[in-house]
C-alpha positions in Angstrom: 0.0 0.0 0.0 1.2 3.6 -0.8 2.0 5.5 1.9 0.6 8.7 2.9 2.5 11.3 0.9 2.4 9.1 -2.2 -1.5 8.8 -1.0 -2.1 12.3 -0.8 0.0 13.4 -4.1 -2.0 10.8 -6.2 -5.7 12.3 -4.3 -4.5 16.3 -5.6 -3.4 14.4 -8.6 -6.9 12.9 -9.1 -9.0 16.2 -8.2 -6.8 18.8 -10.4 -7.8 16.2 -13.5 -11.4 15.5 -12.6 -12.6 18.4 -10.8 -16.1 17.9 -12.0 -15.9 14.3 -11.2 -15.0 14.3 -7.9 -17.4 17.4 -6.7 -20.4 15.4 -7.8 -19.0 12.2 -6.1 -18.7 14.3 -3.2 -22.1 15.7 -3.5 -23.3 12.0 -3.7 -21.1 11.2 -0.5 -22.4 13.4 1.2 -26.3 12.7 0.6 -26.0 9.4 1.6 -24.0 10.3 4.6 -27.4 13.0 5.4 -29.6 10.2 5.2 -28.4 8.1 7.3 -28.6 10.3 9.9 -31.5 11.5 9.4 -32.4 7.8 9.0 -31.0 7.3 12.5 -32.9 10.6 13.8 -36.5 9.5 12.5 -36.4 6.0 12.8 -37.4 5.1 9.2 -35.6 5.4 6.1 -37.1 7.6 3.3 -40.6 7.0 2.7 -40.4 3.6 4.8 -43.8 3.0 7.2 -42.6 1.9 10.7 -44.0 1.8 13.9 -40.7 2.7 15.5 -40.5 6.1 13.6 -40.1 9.1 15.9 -40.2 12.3 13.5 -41.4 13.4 10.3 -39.5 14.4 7.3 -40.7 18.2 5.5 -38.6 18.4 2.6 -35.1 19.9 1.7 -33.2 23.2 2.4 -30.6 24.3 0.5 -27.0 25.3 1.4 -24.3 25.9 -0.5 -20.6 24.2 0.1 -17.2 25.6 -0.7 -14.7 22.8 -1.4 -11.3 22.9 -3.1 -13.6 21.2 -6.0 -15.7 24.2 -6.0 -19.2 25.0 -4.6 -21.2 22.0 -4.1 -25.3 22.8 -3.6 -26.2 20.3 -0.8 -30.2 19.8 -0.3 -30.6 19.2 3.7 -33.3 17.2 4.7 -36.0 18.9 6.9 -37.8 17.7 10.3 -41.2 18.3 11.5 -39.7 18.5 14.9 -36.6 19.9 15.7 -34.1 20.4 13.5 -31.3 18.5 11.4 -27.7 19.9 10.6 -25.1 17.7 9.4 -22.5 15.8 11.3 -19.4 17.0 8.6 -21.1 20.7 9.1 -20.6 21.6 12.7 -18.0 21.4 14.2 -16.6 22.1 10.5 -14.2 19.7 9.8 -11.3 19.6 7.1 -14.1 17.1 5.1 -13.2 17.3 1.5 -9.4 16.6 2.2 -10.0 13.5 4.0 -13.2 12.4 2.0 -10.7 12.9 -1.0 -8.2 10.6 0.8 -10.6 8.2 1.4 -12.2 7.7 -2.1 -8.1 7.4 -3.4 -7.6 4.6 -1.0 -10.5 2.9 -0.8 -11.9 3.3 -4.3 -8.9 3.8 -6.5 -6.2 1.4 -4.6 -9.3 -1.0 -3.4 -9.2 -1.5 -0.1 -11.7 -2.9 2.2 -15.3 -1.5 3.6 -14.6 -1.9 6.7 -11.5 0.5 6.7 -13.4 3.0 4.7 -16.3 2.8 7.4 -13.6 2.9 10.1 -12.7 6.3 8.2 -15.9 7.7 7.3 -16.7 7.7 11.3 -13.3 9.3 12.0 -14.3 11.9 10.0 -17.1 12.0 12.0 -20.2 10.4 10.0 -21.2 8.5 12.6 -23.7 5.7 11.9 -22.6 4.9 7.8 -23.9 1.7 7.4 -21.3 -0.4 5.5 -24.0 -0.9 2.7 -23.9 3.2 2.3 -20.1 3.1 1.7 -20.6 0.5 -0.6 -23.1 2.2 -2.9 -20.5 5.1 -3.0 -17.6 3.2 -4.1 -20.1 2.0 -6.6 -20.2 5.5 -8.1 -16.7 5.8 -9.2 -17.1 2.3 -10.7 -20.8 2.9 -12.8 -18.5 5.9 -14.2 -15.9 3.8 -15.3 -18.1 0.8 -16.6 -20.0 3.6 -18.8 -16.4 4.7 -20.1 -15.4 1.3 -21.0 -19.0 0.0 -22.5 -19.8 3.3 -24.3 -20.9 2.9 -27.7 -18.1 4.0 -29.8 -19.9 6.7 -32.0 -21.0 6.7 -36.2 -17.8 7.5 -37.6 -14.9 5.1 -38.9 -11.7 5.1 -36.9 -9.1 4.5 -39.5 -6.2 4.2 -37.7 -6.1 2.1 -34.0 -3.3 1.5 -32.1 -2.8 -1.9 -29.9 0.0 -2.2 -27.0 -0.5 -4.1 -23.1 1.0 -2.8 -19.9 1.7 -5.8 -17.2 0.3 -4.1 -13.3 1.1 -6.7 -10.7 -1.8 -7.7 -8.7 -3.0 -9.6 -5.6 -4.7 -13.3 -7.3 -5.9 -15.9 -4.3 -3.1 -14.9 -2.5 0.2 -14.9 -4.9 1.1 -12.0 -6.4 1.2 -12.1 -9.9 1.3 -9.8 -13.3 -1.9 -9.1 -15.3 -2.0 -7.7 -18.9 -4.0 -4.3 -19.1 -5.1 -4.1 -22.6 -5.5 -0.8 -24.4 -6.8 0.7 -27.7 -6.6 4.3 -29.1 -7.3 5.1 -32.5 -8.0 8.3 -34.7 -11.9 9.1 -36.3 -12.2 9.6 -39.9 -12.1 13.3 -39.0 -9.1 13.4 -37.4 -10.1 12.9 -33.9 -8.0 10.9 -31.1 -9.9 8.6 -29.0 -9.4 6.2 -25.6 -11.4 3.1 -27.6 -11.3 0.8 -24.8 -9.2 -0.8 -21.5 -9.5 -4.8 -20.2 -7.5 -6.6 -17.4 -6.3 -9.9 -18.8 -4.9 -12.5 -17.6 -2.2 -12.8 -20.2 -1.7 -11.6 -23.5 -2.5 -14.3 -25.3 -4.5 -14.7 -28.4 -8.0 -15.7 -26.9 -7.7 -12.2 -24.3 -6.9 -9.8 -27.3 -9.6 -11.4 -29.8 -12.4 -10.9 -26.8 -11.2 -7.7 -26.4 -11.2 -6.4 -29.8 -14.5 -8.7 -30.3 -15.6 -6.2 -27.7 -14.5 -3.0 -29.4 -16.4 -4.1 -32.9 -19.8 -5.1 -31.0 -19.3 -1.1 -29.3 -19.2 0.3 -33.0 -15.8 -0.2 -33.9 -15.9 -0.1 -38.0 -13.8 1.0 -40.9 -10.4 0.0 -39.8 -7.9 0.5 -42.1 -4.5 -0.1 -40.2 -3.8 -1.1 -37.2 -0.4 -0.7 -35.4 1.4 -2.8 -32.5 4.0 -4.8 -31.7 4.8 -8.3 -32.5 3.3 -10.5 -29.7 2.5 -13.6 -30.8 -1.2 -13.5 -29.3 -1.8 -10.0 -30.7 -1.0 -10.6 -33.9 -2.9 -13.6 -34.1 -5.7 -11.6 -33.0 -5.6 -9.3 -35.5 -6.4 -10.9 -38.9 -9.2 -13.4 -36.9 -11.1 -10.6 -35.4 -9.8 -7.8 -37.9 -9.3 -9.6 -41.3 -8.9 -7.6 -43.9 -7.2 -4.5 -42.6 -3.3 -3.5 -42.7 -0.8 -4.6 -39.6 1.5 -2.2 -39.0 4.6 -3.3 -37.1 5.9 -0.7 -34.7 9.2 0.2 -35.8 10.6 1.0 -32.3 9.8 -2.4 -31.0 11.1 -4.4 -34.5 14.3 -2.4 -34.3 14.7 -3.7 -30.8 14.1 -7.2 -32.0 16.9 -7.1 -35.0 19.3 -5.8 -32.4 18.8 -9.0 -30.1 20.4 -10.5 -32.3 23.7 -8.3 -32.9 26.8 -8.4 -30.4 26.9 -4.9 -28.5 29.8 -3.7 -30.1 28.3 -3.7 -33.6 24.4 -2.6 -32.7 25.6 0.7 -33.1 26.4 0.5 -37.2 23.2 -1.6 -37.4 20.8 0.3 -35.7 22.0 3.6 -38.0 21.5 1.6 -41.4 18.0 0.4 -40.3 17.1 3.4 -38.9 17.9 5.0 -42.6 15.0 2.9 -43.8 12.7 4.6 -42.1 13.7 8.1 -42.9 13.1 7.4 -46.9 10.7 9.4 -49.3 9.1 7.0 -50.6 8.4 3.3 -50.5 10.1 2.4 -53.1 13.3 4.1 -51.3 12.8 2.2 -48.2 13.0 -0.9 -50.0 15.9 -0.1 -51.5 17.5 1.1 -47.9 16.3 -2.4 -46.5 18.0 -4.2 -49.3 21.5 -2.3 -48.6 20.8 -3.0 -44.6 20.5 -6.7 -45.7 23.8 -6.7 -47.2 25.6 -5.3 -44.9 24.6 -7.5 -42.1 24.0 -10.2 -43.9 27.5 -11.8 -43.8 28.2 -11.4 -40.2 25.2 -11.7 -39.0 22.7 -13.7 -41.0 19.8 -13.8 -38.7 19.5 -10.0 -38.2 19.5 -9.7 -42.3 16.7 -12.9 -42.1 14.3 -10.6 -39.5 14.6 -7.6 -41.8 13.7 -9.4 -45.0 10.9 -11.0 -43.4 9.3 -8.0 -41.8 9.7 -5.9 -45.4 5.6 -5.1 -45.9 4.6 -5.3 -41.9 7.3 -2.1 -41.3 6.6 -0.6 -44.1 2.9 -1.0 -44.3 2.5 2.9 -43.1 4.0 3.8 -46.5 0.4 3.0 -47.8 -1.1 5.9 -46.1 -0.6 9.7 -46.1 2.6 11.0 -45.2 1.6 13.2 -43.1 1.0 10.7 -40.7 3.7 8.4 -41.2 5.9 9.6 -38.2 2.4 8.3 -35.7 1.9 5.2 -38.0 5.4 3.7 -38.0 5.2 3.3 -34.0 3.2 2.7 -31.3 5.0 5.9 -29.7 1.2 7.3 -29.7 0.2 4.9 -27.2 3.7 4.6 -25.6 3.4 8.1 -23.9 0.2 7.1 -22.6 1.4 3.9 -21.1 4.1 6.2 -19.5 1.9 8.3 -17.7 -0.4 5.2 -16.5 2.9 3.8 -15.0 3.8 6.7 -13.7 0.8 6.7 -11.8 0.4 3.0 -10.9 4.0 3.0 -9.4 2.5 4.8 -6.4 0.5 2.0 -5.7 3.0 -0.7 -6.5 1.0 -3.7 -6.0 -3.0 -3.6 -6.9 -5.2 -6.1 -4.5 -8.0 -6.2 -7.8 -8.4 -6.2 -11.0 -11.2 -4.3 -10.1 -9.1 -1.6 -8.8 -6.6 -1.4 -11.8 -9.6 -0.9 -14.0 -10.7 2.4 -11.6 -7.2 4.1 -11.4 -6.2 3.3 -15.2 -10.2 3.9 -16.1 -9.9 6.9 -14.8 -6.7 7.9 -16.6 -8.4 7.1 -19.8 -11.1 8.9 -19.2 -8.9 12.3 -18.4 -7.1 11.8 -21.7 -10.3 10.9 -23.6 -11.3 14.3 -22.5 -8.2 16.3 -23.0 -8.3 14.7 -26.9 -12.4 15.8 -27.5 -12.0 19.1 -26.2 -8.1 19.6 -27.7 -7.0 20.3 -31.5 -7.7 17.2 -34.0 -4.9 14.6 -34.3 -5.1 14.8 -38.2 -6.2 17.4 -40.4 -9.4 17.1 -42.0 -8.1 17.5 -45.4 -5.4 14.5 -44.6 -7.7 11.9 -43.3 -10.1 13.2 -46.7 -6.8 11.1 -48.4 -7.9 8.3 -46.0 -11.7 8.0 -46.1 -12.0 8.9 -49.9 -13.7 12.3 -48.9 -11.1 14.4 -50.7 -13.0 13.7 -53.5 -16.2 15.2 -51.9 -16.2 19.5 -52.8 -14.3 21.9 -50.6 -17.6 23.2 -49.0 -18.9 20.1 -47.9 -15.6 18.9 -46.6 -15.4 22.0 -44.4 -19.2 20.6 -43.0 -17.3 17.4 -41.3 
């Protein structure tokens, strides 16, 4: 478990990105955390007849909340007798700080009810049942589930990226290390998009063909290219779920491959001359860089020269496409930086005791950058993708329409 600075620095982390998020799961909180007491006050829960109740309720008052997540507009229930005032109200009480702790710990890292109950009354909610803590966690996660299970929109995404982080989790009791499948791609306008997240067990070819099964049933259509490395379960995915679009081998990853196979002390002379390949014009120019490559390692080093003759069309498949784009299509550098920051991020927590609260740290990382992308600049220019799609046959005036 993280410990408290790393606890706290993830919970400012969390509220700067979601500020809106987090108020109206705060807002939520703190209903549920007003009718319990008022619960415990009356004798009855809301609109429940009981001969034990002692009071009436008679409506809501209003009453505004400053938080570091802005004003949140709480409706306090009314009594026919006496009055009701909220526990985290008077005395005031540094509430959102801890309640922000609380939802990082307990619903981000996943720990238990009981310690989240155990802080709730600290904080001085007294009388949370464990069921109302429960149904709070259960926010954060309905959020995430409608992120991940969101139908994926009309339009074609041309271009999608593949790529797997391994998060080491808690399984009956071993710790062990779980895929965390990811998928971005780019609409026919241009758009980038978070397509979709899934723990695995491991990468192998039955996890990535349910997940991408999952991303075509959500609206995934018109796929042109896709890019990733070469796992062996990934790419035999691809073609059975995907058949009939391009694979795009990331460059980054191949080059890594070749070099594997070359002592140290030459990787340097290698790695320029295949490097060189991908800095070509034309298609037709990278071939001819490849071949030269080929015969220059060939004789010392036959295997390297085998790999790059093999690999020809998958590294080169980006060629295909506008080349304006090339320098996102050779790679899966798009998705790398992403995978950065979610490691950056899941480091704090080290090791994860669900798979259940992978999905709500890294969901909620895909949902910031989902965000960031649909309200930032387009990815590709309309008038490149048009090269894509067709559309740049399609007049000026319309094409401005998309």
């Amino acid at each position: 478990m993280a410990d408290v600075e790393d606890l706290t620095a993830l919970s400012n982390t969390l509220v700067q990105a979601q500020p809106d998020f987090f108020r109206e799961l705060l807002k939520e909180a703190l209903r549920e955390v007003m009718e319990t007491e008022v619960s415990a006050l009356t004798g009855a829960t809301h609109g429940e007849r009981s001969e034990a109740r002692l009071n009436q309720r008679n409506g809501y008052r209003s009453r505004a909340l400053e938080t570091r997540m802005g004003t949140v507009n709480l409706e306090i229930p009314r009594l026919r007798k006496g009055s009701y005032y909220p526990s985290f109200l008077a005395p005031r009480r540094r509430w959102e700080k801890a309640f922000v702790n609380v939802v990082s710990e307990a619903y981000v890292l996943g720990v238990s009810t009981r310690k989240v109950e155990d802080l709730m009354e600290a904080m001085g909610a007294q009388g949370v049942k464990r069921s109302e803590v429960s149904r709070m966690a259960q926010v954060l996660d309905r959020e995430v589930d409608l992120f991940r299970n969101r139908h994926l929109g009309k339009k074609a995404h041309p271009y999608v990226w593949l790529d797997a982080i391994h998060i080491k989790t808690r399984d009956h009791g071993r710790v062990v290390s779980k895929a965390v499948l990811i998928a971005i791609g780019v609409t026919e306008t241009g758009e980038r998009q978070v397509l979709g997240i899934e723990v695995a067990q491991k990468e192998m070819a039955s996890s990535w063909s349910h997940f991408l099964e999952g991303l075509v049933t959500r609206g995934l259509r018109g796929v042109q290219l896709v890019i990733s490395d070469a796992h062996a379960g990934l790419r035999a995915a691809i073609p059975r779920v995907m058949n009939g679009c391009t694979w795009q081998r990331c460059s980054v990853h191949f080059l890594r491959n070749v070099l594997s196979v070359i002592p140290r002390k030459a990787q340097q002379l290698a790695s320029a001359s295949i490097r060189h390949i991908f800095h070509q014009a034309s298609i037709e120019d990278a071939k001819q860089a490849l071949g030269r490559a080929v015969e220059l390692l060939e004789p010392k080093w036959p295997r390297a020269a085998e790999l790059l003759l093999e690999a020809e069309e998958d590294v080169l498949a980006y060629m295909h496409f506008p080349e304006a784009h090339w320098r996102q299509l050779k790679s899966t550098n798009p998705l790398e930086r992403l995978n950065k920051e979610i490691r950056r991020r899941t480091d704090v927590v080290g090791i994860f005791p669900t798979d259940a609260s992978i999905l709500r740290l890294v969901g909620m990382l895909m949902v910031e950058h989902s965000d960031e992308w649909e309200v930032g600049r387009r990815y590709f220019s309309l008038a490149s993708m048009a090269k894509v799609t067709g559309a740049d046959q399609v007049p000026p005036r319309a094409l401005e329409r998309l």
